[in-house]
LOKEMAR-732260 format. One record per residue (C-alpha): residue number from 1; x, y, z. Coordinates in nm, 2 decimals. Example, Ala and Ser with C-alpha at 12.3 -4.5 7.8 and 13.67 -1.06 7.14 Angstrom:
BEGIN
+------+--------+--------+--------+
! vonu !      X !      Y !      Z !
+------+--------+--------+--------+
!    1 !   1.23 !  -0.45 !   0.78 !
!    2 !   1.37 !  -0.11 !   0.71 !
+------+--------+--------+--------+
//
This chain:
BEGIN
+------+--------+--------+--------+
! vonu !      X !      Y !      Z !
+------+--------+--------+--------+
!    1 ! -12.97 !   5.05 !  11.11 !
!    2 ! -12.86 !   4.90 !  11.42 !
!    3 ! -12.48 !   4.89 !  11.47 !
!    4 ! -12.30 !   4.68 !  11.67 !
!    5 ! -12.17 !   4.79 !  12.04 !
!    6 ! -11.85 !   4.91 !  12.04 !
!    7 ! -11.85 !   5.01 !  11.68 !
!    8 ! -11.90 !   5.40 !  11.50 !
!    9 ! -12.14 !   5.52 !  11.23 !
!   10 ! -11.92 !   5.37 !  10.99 !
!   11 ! -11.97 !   5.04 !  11.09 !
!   12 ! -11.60 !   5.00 !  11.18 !
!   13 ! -11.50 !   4.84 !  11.49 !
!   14 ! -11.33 !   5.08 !  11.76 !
!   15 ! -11.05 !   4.94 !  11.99 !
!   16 ! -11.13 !   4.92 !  12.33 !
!   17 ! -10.88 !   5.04 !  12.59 !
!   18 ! -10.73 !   4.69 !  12.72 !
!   19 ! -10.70 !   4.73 !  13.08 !
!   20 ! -10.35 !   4.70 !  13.28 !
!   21 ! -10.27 !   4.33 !  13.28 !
!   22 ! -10.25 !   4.30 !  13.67 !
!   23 !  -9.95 !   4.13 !  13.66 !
!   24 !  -9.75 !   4.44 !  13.47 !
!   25 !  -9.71 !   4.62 !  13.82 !
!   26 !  -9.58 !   4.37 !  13.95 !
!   27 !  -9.30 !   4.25 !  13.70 !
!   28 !  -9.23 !   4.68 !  13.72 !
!   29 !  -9.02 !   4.62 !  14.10 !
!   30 !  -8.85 !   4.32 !  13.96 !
!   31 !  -8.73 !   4.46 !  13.65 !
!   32 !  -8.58 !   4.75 !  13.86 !
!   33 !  -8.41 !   4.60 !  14.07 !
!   34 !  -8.28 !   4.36 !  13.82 !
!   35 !  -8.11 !   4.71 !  13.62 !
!   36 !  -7.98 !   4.85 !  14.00 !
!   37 !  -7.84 !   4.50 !  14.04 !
!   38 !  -7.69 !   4.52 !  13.66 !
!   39 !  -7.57 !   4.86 !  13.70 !
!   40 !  -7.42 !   4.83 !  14.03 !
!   41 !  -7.18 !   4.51 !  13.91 !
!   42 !  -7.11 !   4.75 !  13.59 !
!   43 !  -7.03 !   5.06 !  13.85 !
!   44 !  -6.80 !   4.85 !  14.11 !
!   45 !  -6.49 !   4.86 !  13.89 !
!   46 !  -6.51 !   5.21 !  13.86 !
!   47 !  -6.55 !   5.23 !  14.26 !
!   48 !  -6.30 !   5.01 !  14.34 !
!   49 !  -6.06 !   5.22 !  14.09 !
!   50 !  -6.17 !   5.55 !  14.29 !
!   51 !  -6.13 !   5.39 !  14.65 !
!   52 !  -5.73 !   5.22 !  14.54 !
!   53 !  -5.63 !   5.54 !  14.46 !
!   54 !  -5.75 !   5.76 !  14.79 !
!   55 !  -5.67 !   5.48 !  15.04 !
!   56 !  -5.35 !   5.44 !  15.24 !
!   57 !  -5.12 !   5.20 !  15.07 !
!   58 !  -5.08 !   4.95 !  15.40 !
!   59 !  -5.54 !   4.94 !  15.33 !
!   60 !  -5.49 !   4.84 !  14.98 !
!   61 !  -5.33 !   4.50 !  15.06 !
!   62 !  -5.60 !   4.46 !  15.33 !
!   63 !  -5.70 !   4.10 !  15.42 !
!   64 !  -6.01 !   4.07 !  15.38 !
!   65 !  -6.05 !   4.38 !  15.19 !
!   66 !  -6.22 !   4.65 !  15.33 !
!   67 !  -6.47 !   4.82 !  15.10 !
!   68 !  -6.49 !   5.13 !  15.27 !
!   69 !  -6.10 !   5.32 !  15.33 !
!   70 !  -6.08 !   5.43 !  15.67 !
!   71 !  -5.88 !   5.71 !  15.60 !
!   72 !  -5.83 !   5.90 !  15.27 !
!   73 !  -5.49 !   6.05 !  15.13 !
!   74 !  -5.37 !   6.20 !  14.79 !
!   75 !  -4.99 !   6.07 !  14.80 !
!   76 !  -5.06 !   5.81 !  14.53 !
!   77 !  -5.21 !   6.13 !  14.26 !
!   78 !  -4.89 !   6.35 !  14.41 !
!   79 !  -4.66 !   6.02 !  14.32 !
!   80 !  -4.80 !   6.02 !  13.98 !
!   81 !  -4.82 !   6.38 !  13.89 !
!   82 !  -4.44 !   6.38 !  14.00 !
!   83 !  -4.33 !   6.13 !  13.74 !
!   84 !  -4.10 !   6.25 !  13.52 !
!   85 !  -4.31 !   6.21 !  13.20 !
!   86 !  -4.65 !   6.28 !  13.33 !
!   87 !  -4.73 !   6.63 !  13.14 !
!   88 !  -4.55 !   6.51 !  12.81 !
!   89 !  -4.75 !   6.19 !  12.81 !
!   90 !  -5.03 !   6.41 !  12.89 !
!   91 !  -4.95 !   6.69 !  12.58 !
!   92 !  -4.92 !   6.36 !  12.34 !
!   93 !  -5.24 !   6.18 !  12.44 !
!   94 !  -5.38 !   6.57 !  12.33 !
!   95 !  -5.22 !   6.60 !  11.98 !
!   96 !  -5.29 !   6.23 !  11.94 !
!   97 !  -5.64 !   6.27 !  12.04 !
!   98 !  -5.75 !   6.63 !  11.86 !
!   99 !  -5.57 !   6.50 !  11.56 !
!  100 !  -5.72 !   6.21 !  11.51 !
!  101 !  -6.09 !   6.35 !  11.58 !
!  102 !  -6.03 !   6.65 !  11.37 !
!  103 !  -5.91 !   6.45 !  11.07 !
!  104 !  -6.13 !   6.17 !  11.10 !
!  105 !  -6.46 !   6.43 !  11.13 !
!  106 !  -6.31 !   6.65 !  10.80 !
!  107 !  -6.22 !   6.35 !  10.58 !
!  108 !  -6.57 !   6.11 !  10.75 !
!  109 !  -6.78 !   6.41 !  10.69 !
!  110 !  -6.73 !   6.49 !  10.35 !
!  111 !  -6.64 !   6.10 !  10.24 !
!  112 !  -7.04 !   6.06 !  10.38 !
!  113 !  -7.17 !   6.28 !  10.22 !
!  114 !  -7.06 !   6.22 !   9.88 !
!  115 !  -7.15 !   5.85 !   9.95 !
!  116 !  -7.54 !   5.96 !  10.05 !
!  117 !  -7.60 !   6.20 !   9.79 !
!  118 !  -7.37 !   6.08 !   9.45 !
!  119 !  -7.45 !   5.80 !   9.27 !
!  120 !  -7.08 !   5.70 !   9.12 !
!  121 !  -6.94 !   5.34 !   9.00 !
!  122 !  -6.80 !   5.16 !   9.29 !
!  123 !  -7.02 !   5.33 !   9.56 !
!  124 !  -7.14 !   5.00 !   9.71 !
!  125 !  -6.82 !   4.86 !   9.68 !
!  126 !  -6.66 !   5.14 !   9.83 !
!  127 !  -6.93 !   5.08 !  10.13 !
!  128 !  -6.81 !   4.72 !  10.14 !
!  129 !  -6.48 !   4.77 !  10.18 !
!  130 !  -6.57 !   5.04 !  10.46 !
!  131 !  -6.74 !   4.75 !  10.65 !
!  132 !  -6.49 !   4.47 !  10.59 !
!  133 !  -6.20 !   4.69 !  10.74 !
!  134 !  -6.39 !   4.73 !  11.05 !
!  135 !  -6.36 !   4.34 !  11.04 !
!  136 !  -5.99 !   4.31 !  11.00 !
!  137 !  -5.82 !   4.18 !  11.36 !
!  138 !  -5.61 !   4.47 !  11.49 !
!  139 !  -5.34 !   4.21 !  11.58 !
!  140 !  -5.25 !   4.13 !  11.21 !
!  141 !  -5.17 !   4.50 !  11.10 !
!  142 !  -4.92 !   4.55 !  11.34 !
!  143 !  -4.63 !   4.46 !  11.18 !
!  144 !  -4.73 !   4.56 !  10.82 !
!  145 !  -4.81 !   4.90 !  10.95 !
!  146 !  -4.47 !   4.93 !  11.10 !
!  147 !  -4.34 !   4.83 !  10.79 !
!  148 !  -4.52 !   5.11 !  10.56 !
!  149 !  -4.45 !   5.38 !  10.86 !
!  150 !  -4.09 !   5.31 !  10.87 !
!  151 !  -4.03 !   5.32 !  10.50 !
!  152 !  -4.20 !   5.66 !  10.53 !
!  153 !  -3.97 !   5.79 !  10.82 !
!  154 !  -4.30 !   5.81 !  11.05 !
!  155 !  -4.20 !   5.56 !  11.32 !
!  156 !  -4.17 !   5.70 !  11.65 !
!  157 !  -4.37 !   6.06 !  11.55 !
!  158 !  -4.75 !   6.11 !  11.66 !
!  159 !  -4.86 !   6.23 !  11.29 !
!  160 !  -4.73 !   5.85 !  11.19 !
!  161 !  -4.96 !   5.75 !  11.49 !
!  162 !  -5.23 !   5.93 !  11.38 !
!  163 !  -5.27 !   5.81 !  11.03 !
!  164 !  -5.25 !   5.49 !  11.16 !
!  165 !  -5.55 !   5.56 !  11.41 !
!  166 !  -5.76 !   5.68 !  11.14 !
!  167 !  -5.73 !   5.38 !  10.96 !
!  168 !  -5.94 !   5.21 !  11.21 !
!  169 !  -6.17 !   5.50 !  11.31 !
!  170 !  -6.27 !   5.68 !  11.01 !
!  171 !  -6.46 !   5.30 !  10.86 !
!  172 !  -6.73 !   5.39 !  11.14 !
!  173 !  -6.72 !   5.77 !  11.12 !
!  174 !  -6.79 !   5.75 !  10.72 !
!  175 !  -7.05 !   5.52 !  10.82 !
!  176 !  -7.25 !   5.65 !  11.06 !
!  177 !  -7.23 !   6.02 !  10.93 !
!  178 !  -7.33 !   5.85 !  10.57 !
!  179 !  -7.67 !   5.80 !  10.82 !
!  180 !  -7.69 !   6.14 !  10.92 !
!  181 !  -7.68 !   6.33 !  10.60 !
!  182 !  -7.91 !   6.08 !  10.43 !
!  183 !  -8.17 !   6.17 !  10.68 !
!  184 !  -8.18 !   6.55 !  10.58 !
!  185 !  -8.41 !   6.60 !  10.30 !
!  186 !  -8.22 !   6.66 !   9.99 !
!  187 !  -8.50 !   6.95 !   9.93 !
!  188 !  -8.31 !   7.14 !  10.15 !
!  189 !  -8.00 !   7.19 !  10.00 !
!  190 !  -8.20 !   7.19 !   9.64 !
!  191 !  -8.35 !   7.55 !   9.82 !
!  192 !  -8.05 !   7.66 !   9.97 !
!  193 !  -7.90 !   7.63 !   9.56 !
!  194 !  -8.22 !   7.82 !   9.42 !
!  195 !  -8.13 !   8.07 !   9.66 !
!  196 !  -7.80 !   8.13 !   9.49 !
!  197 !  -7.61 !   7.88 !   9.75 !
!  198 !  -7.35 !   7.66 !   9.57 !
!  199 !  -7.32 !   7.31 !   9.61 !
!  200 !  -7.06 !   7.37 !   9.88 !
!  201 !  -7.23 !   7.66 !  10.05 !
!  202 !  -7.55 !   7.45 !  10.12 !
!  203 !  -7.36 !   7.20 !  10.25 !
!  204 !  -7.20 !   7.42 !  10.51 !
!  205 !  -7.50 !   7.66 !  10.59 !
!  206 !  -7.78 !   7.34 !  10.53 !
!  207 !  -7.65 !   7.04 !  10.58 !
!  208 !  -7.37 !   7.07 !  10.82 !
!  209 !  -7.57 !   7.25 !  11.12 !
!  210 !  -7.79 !   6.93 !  11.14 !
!  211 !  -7.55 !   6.66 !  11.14 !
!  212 !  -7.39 !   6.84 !  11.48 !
!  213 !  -7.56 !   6.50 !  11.66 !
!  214 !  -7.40 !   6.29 !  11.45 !
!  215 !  -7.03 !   6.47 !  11.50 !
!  216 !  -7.07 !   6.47 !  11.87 !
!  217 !  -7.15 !   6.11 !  11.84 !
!  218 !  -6.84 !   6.00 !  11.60 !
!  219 !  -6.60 !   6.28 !  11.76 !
!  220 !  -6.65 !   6.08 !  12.09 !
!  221 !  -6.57 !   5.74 !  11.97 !
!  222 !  -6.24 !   5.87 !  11.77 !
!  223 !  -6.14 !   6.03 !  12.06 !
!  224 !  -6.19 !   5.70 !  12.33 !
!  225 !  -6.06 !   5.49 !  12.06 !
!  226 !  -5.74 !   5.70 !  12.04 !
!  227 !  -5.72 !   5.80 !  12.40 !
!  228 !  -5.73 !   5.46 !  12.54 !
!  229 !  -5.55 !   5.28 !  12.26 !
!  230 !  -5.21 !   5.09 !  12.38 !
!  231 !  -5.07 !   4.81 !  12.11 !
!  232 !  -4.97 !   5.07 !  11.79 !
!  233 !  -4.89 !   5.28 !  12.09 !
!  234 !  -4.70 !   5.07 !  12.19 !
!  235 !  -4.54 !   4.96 !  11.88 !
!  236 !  -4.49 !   5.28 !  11.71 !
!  237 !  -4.32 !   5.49 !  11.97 !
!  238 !  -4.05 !   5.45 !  12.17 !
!  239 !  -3.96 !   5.76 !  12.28 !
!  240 !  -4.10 !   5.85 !  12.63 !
!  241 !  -4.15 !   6.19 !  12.64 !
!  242 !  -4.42 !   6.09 !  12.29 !
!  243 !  -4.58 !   5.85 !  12.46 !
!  244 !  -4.97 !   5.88 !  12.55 !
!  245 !  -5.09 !   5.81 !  12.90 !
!  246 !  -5.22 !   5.45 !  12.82 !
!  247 !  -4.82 !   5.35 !  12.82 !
!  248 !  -4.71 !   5.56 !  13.08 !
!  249 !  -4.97 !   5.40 !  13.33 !
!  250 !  -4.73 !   5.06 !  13.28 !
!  251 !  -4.40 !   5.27 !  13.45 !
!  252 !  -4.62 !   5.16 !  13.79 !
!  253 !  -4.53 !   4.82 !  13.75 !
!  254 !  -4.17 !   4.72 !  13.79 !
!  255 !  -3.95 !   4.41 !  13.86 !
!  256 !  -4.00 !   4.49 !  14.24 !
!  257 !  -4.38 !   4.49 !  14.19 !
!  258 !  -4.71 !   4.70 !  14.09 !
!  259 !  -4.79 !   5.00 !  14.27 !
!  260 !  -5.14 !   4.99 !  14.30 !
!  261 !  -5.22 !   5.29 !  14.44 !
!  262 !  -5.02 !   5.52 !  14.17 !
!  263 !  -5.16 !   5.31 !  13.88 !
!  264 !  -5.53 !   5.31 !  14.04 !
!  265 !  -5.45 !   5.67 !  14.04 !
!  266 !  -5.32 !   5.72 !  13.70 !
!  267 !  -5.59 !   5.59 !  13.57 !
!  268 !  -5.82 !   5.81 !  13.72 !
!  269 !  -5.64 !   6.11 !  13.60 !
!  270 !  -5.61 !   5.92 !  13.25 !
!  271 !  -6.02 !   5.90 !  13.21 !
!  272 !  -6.09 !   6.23 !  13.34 !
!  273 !  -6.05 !   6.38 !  13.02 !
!  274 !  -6.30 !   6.15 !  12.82 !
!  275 !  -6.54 !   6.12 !  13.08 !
!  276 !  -6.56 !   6.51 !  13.15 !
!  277 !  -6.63 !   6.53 !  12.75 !
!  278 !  -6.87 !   6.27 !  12.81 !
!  279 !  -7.08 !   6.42 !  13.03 !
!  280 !  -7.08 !   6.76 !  12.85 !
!  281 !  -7.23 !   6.58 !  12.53 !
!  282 !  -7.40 !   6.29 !  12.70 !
!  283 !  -7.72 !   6.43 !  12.53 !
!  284 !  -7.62 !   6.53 !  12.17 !
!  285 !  -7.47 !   6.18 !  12.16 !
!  286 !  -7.82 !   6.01 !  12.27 !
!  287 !  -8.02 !   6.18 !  12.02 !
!  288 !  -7.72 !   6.13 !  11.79 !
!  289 !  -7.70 !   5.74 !  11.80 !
!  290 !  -8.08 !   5.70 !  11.79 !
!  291 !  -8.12 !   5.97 !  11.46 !
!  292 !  -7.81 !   5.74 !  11.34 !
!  293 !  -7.90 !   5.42 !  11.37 !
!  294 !  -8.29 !   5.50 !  11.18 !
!  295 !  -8.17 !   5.55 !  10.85 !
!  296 !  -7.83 !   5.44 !  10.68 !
+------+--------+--------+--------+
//
């Protein structure tokens, strides 16, 4: 019997290659230079950060600004590694930081994954409630979370900081982990427990290895939120020597003025930190947010 061109024994049509639409190369040069344009715009903050805190301080009030420092200096990074406060500030934006990623990955992990693998009464409930915090303005907790922390004597202490961070990060670490170990098939730790594994012990030898995306992923965004955080901060300390960098970058501005070049330089030295963790996990956390966000 005859068949039809372009169909197989089976009678079943076959799809033809479509050519390139002739157009498609074309749209290709636009559409770059439409992302250089768009990353540029998002990268000129950053440079103009950088290039405040290595010019001279008569170039910084420059009219019209110059874009490119003539010269180059560090006095405004030796002016703000001489403040007073600068390594305390430095020691609390650590404890505040570790502490708040290392609590919010033990208590986010193991909340997950009792979400994702027990059915109990209240679980979707329980979910709702972790969604509708992440709702609640940050602006209207203030003063009742002063309130609770000084009743408990944890005003002006960084562990009375760092519960109060976790109330805000560990709604998207439970979350987004609750992703993660539904993804791993529950077969898995059902072997592990034939084995002679317990419950726990599959969880650490099984499970645990192969949410190590998912970790990086939520460790980074506990530890920006925390780093870079400045109203509870602000708040809930008021000793100086306890608080984190984002307050001591506002000792550069004074009644007589803001000096740019130490605060431009601050706050390099502020985002080192973050973006040097960054860019040592940059990939864990790519595959992490895409294995994340495919099942939850």
């Amino acid at each position: 019997m005859n068949t039809p061109p372009g169909t197989g024994s089976s009678g079943v049509l076959r799809l033809r290659e479509r050519p390139n639409s002739p157009h498609r190369g074309k749209r290709r040069p636009g559409l770059n230079a439409l992302g250089l344009l768009f990353g540029a715009l998002m990268a000129f903050p950053i440079y103009w950060m950088l290039l405040t805190a290595f010019r001279p301080a008569e170039e910084i009030h420059a009219d019209p600004p110059r874009f490119w420092p003539d010269h180059l200096t560090l006095e405004h990074f030796r002016r703000a590694l001489g403040t007073p406060t600068f390594w305390a500030n430095v020691r609390a934006s650590v404890l505040i930081g570790a502490g708040t990623v290392a609590v919010s990955l033990l208590i986010g992990t193991l909340a997950a994954f009792a979400l994702a693998r027990f059915a109990f009464a209240g679980r979707k409930a329980l979910v709702m409630v972790i969604l509708g915090v992440q709702m609640i303005p940050l602006a209207g907790l203030i003063i009742p979370v002063y309130l609770l922390l000084s009743d408990a004597g944890l005003t002006d202490s960084l562990p009375g900081v760092i519960l109060t961070y976790l109330v805000f990060v560990l709604p998207f670490t439970v979350w987004l982990l609750r992703g993660f170990v539904a993804a791993v098939p529950v077969e898995l730790e059902e072997a592990a427990m034939t084995d002679g594994c317990t419950r726990l012990g599959a969880f650490r030898r099984v499970v645990l290895p192969l949410l190590a995306p998912g970790l990086v992923a939520t460790s980074l965004y506990a530890l920006v939120q925390a780093w870079n955080e400045y109203v509870l901060a602000y708040v809930l300390l008021s000793s100086n020597d306890k608080q984190p960098l984002s307050i001591w970058l506002v000792s550069f501005q004074t009644g007589f003025g803001t000096d740019y070049g130490g605060l431009m330089a601050g706050a390099t030295l502020t985002a080192l930190p973050v973006a040097g963790f960054f860019a040592l996990v940059q990939r864990r956390l790519a595959a992490g947010l895409a294995t994340g966000a495919v099942k939850g």
